[in-house]
C-alpha positions as MATLAB code, in Angstrom:
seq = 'XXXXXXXXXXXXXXXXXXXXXXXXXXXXXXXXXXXXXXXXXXXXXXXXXXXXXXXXXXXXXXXXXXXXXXXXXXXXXX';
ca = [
      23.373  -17.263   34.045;
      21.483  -20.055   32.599;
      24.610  -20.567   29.608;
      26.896  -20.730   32.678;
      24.949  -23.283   34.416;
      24.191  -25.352   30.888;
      27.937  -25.283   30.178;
      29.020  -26.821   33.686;
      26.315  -29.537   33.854;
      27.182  -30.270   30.429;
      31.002  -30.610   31.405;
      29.938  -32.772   34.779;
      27.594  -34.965   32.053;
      30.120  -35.977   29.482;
      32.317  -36.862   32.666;
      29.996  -39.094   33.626;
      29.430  -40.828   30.324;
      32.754  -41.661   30.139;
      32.986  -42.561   33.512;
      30.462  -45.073   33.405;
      31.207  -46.654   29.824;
      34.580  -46.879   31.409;
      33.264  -48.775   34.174;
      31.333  -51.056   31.852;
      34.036  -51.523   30.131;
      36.070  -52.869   32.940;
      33.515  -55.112   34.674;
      32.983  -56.642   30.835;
      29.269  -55.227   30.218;
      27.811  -56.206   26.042;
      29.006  -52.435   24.186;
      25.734  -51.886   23.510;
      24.360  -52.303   26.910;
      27.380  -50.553   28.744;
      26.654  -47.081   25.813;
      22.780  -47.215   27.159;
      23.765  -47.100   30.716;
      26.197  -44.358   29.717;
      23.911  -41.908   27.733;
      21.180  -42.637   30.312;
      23.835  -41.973   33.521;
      24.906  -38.628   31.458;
      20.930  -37.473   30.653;
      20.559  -38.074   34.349;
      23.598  -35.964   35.658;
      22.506  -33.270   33.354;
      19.509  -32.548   34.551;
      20.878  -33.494   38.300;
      23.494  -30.802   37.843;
      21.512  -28.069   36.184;
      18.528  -28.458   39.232;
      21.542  -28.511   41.518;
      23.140  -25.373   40.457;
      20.002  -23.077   40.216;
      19.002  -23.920   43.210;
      22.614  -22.777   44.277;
      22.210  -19.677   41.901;
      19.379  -18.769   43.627;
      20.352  -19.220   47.253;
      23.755  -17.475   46.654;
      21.822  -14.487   44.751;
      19.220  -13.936   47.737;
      22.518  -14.277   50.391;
      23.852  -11.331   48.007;
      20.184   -9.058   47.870;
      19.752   -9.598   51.970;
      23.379   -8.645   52.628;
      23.034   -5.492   50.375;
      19.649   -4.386   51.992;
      20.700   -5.220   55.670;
      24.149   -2.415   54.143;
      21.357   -0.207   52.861;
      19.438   -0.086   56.027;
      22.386    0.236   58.239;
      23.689    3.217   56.109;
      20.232    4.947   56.572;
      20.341    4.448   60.434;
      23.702    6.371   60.665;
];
């Protein structure tokens, strides 16, 4: 799980690098300046993204364990 969630913050962090050196590109930021503000935007979305999607990981994987259980207990009633 954890190379799944590396691999898609990875691909949402090199999005964002380019998106904001694009952007400094365009409003006429120094190079060097505009490929700081890009690394540090991507660093930033990394770890963003990989927080975001554990915690996701974790709240679809305890939706998935309390749906099974509640299936367990109801088979046991019957």
């Amino acid at each position: 799980m954890k190379q799944y969630i590396s691999s898609i913050a990875g691909i949402f962090s090199i999005a964002a690098l380019f998106l904001v050196a694009i952007m400094g590109v365009i409003n006429g930021v120094e190079p060097i300046t505009c490929s700081y503000r890009a690394i540090c935007g991507a660093v930033f979305v990394y770890c963003m993204m990989t927080i975001a999607l554990r915690i996701v990981a974790r709240i679809v994987l305890t939706a998935m364990v309390d749906s099974k259980i509640s299936e367990d207990e109801n088979a046991e009633e019957q």
